[in-house]
C-alpha atoms as a printed R data frame, in Angstrom:
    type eleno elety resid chain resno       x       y       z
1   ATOM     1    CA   UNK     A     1  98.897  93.129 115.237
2   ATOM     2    CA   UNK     A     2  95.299  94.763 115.577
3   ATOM     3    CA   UNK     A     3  92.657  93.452 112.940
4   ATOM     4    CA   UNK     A     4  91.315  96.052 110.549
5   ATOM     5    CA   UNK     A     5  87.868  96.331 109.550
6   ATOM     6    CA   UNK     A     6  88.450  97.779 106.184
7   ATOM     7    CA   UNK     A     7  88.869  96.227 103.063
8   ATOM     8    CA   UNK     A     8  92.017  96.855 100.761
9   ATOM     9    CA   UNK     A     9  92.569  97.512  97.446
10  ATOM    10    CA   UNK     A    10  95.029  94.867  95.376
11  ATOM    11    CA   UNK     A    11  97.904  97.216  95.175
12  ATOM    12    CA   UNK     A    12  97.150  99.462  97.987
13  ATOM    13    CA   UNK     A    13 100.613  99.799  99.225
14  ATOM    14    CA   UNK     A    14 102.311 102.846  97.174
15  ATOM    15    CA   UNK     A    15 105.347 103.312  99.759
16  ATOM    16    CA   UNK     A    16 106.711 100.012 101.472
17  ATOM    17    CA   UNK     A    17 107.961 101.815 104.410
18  ATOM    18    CA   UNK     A    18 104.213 101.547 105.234
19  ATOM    19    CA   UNK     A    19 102.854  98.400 106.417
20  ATOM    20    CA   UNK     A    20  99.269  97.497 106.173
21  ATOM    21    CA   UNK     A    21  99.148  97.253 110.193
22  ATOM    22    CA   UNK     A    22 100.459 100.994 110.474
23  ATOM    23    CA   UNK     A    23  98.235 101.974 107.767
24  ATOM    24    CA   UNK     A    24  95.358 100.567 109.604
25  ATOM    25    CA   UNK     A    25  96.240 102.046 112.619
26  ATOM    26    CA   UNK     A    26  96.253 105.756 111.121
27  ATOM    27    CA   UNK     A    27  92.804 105.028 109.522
28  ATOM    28    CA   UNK     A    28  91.677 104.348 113.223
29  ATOM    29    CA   UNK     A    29  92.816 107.910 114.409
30  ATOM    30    CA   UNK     A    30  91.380 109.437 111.161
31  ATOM    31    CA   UNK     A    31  87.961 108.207 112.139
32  ATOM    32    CA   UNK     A    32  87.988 110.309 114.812
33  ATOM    33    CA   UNK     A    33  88.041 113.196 112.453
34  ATOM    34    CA   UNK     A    34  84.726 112.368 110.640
35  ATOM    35    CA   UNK     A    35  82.084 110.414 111.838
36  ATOM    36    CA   UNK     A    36  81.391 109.610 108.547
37  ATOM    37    CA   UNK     A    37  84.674 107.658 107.798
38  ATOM    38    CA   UNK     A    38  84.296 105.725 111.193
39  ATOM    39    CA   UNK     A    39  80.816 104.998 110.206
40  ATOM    40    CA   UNK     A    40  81.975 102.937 106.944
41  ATOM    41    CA   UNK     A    41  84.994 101.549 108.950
42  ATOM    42    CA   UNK     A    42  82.854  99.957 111.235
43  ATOM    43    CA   UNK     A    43  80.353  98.393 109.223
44  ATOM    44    CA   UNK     A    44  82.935  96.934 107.018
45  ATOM    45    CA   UNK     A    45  82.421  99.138 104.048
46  ATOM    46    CA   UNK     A    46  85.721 101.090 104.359
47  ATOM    47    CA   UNK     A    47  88.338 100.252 101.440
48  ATOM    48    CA   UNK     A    48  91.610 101.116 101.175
49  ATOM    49    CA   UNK     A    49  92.709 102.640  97.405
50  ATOM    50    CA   UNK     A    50  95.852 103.840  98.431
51  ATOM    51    CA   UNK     A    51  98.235 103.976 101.832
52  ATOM    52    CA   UNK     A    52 100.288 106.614 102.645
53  ATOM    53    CA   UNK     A    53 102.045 108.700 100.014
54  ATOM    54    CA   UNK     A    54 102.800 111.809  98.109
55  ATOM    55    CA   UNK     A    55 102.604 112.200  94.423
56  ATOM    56    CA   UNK     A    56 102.352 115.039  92.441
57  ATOM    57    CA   UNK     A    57 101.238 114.924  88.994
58  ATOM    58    CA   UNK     A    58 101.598 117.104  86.173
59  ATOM    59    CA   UNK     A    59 100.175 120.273  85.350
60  ATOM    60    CA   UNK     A    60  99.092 120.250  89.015
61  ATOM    61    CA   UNK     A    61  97.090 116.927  89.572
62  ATOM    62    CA   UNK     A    62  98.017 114.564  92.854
63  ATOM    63    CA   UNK     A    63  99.028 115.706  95.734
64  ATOM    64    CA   UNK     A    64 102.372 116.302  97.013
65  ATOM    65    CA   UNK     A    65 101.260 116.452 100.383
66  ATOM    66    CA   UNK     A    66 101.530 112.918 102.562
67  ATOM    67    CA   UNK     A    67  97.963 111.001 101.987
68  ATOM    68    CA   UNK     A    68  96.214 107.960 102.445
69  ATOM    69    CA   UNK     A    69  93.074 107.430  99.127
70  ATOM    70    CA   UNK     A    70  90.235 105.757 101.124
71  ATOM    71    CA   UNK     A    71  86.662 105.218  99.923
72  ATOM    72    CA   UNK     A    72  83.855 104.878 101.832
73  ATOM    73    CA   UNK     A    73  81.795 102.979 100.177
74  ATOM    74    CA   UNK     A    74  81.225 101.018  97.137
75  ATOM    75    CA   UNK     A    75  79.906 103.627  94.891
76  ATOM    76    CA   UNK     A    76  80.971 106.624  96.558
77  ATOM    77    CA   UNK     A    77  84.147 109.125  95.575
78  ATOM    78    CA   UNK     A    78  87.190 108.675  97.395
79  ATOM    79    CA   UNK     A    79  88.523 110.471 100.064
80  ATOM    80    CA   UNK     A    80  92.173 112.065 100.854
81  ATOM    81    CA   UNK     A    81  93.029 111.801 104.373
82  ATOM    82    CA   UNK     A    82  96.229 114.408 104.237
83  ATOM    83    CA   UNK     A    83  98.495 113.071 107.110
84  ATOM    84    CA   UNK     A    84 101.252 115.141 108.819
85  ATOM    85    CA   UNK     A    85 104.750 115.717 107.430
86  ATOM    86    CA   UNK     A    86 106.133 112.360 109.842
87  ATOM    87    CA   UNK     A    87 103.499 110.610 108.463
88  ATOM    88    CA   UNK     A    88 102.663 109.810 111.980
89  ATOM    89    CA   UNK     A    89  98.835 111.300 111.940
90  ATOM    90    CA   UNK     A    90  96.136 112.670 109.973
91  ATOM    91    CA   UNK     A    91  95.118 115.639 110.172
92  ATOM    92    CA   UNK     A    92  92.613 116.761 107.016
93  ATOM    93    CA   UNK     A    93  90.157 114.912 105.507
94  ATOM    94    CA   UNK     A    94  89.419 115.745 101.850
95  ATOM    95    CA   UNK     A    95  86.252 114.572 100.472
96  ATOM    96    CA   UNK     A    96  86.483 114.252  96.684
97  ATOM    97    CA   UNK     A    97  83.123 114.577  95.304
98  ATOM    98    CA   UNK     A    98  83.721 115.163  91.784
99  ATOM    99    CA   UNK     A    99  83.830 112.386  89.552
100 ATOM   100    CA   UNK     A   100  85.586 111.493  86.682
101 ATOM   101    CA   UNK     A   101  88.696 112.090  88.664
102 ATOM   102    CA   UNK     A   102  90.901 108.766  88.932
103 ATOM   103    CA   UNK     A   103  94.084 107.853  91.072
């Protein structure tokens, strides 16, 4: 079992097909996607909202496409990483910067 360097969210687990190890390990490939993201994952300010799932809300709002709800840092946004349809790897990362908008 590797050791993550983020920090999780109480009920971070939407889907329990997806363990907090395999979650961590798809937040390591997604910081190679955005230097940003592996810049708050390795200082420790990386935490985990929500592990991989798909929800979509009415009148349009979540997103049906497979996702992980990270946020960077204390007081920023959060972040979609959209994963592929195996949930295997990510493969967008969505930056959220409005606010108001909760998940």
């Amino acid at each position: 079992m590797s050791v993550s360097l983020a920090n999780w969210a109480t009920n971070w687990q939407k889907d329990q097909r997806f363990s907090k190890n395999y979650t961590a390990r798809l937040i390591e490939k997604a910081c190679g996607l955005n230097s940003q993201l592996n810049n708050a994952y390795c200082s420790g300010t990386l935490k985990v909202i929500a592990g991989p799932h798909r929800k979509a809300g009415p009148n349009g709002g979540g997103d049906a496409r497979w996702h992980m709800t990270l946020q960077p840092n204390a007081n920023s946004s959060c972040w979609h990483v959209i994963l592929d349809n195996s949930v295997t790897r990510p493969i967008e990362i969505n930056k959220r910067e409005y606010l108001g908008h909760s998940f």
